[in-house]
TIRO-2110 file (N, C-alpha, C; in Angstrom, 1 decimal):
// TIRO-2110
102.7, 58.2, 120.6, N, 1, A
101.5, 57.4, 120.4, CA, 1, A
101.8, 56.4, 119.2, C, 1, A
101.1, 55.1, 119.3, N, 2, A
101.6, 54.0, 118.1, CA, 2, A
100.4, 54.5, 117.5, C, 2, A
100.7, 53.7, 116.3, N, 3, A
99.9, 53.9, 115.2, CA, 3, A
98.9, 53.2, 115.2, C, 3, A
98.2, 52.1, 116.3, N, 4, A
97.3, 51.6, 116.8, CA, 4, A
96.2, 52.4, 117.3, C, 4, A
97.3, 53.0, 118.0, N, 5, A
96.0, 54.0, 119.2, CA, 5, A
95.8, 55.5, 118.2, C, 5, A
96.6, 55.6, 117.5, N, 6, A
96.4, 57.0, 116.4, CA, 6, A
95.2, 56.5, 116.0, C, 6, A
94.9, 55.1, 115.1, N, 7, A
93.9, 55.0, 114.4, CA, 7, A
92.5, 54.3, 115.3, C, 7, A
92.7, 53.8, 116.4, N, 8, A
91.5, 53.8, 117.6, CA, 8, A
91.0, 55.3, 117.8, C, 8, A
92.1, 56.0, 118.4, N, 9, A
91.7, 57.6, 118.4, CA, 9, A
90.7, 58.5, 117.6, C, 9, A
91.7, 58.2, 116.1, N, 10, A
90.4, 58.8, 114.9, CA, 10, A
89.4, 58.1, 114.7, C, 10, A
89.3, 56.9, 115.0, N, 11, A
87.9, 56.0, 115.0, CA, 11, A
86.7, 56.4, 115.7, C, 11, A
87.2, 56.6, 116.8, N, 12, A
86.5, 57.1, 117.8, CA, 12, A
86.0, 58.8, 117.7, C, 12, A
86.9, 59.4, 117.4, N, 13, A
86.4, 60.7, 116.8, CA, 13, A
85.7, 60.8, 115.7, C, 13, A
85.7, 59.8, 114.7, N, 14, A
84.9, 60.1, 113.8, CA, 14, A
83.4, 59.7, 114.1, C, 14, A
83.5, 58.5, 114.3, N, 15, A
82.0, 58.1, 115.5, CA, 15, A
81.3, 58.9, 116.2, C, 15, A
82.0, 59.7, 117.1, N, 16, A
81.5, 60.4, 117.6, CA, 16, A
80.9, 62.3, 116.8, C, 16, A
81.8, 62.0, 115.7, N, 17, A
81.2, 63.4, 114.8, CA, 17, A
80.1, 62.5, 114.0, C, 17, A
80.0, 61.4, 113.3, N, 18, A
79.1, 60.9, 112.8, CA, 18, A
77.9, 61.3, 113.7, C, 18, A
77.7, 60.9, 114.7, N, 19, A
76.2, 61.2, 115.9, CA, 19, A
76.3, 62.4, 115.6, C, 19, A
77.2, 63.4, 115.9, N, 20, A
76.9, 64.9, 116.6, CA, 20, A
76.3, 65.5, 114.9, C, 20, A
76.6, 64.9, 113.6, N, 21, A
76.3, 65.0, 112.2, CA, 21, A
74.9, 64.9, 112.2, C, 21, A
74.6, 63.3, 112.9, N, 22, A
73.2, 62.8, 112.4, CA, 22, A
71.9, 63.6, 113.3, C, 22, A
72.8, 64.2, 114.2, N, 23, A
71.7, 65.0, 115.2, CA, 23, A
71.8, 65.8, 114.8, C, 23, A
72.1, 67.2, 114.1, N, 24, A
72.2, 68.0, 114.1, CA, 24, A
71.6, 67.6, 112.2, C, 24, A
71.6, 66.9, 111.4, N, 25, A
71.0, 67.5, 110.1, CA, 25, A
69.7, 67.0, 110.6, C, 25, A
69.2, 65.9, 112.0, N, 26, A
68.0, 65.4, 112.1, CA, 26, A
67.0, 66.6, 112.8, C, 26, A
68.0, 67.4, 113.8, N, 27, A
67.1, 69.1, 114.1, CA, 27, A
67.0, 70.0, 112.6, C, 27, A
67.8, 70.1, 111.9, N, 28, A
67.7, 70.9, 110.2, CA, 28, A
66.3, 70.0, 110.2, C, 28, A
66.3, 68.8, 109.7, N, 29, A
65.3, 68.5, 108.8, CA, 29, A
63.9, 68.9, 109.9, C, 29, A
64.1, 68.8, 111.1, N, 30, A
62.5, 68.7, 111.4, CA, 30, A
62.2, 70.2, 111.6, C, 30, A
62.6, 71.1, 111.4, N, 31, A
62.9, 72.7, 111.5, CA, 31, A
62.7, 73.2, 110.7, C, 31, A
62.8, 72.3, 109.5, N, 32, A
62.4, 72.8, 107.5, CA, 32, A
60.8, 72.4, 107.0, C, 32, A
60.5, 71.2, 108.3, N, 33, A
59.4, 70.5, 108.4, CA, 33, A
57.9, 71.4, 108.7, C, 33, A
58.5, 72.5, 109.4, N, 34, A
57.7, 73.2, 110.3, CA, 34, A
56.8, 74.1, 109.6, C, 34, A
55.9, 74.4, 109.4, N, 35, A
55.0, 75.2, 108.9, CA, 35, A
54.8, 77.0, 109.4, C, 35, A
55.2, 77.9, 108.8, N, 36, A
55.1, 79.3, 109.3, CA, 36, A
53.7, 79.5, 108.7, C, 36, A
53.2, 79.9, 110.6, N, 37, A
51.7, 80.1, 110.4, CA, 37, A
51.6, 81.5, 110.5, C, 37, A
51.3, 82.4, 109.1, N, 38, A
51.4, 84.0, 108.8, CA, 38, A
50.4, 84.6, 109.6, C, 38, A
49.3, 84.5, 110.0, N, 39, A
48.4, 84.2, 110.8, CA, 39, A
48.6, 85.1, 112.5, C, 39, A
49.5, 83.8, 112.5, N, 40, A
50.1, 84.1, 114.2, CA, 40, A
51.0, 85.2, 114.4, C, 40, A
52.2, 85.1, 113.1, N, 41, A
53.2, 86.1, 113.7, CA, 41, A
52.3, 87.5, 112.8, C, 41, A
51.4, 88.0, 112.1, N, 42, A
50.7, 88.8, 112.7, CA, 42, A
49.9, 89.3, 113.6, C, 42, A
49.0, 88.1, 113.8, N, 43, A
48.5, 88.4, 115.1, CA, 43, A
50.0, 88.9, 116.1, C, 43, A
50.6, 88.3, 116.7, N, 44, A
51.7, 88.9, 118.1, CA, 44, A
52.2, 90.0, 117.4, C, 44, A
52.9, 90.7, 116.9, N, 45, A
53.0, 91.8, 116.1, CA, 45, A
52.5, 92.8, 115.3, C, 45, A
51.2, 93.1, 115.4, N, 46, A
50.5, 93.4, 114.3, CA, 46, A
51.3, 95.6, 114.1, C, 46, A
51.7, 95.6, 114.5, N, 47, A
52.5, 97.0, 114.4, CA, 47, A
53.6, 96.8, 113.7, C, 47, A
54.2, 96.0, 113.9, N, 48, A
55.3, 95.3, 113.3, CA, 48, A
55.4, 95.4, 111.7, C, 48, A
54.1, 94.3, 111.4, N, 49, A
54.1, 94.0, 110.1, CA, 49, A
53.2, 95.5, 109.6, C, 49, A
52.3, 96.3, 110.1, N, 50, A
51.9, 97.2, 109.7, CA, 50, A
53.1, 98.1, 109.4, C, 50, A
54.2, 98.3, 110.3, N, 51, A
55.6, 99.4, 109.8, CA, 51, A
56.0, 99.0, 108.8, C, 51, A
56.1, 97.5, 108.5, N, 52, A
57.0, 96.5, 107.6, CA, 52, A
56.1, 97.5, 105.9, C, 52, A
54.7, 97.0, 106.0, N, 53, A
54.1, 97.2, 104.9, CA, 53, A
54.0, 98.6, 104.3, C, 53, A
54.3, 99.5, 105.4, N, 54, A
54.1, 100.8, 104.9, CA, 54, A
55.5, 101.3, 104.4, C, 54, A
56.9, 100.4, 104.8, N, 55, A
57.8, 100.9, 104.6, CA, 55, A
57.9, 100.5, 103.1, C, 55, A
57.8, 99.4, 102.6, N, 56, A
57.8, 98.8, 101.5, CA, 56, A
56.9, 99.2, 100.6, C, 56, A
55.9, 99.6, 100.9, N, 57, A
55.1, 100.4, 100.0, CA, 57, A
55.3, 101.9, 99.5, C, 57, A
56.3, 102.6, 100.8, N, 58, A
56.5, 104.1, 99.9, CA, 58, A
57.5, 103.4, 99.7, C, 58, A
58.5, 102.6, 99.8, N, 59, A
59.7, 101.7, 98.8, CA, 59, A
59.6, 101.5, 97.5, C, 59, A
58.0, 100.7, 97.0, N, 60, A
58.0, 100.5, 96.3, CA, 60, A
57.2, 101.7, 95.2, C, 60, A
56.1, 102.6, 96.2, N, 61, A
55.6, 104.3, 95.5, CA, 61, A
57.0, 104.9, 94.7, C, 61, A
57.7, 105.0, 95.5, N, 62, A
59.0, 105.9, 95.3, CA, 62, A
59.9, 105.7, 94.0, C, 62, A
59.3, 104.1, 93.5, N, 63, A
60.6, 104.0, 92.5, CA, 63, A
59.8, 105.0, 91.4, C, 63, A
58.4, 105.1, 91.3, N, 64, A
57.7, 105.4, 90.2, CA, 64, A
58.2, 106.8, 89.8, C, 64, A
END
């Protein structure tokens, strides 16, 4: 390979990681954007977070 097409090659690869970069911190950002509605994932679980709370509570009884 000349040293032409070596550096078209990485041109082109870098280009193409630049996009796959810009898409991927542009899903990060709008994913960081999102609001956790505490609300809901009680409501769908509410046993769940009831185990959670009781475990953490003799968790936290226990150190006394």
């Amino acid at each position: 390979m000349t040293a032409s097409r070596e550096v078209t090659a990485i041109q082109a690869r870098l280009s193409r990681d630049k996009l796959r970069f810009r898409t991927a911190l542009q899903s990060f950002s709008r994913a960081t954007r999102t609001t956790i509605d505490v609300r809901r994932l009680v409501r769908d679980r509410p046993l769940a977070w009831l185990a959670g709370a009781l475990v953490l509570g003799l968790g936290l009884g226990a150190r006394r």
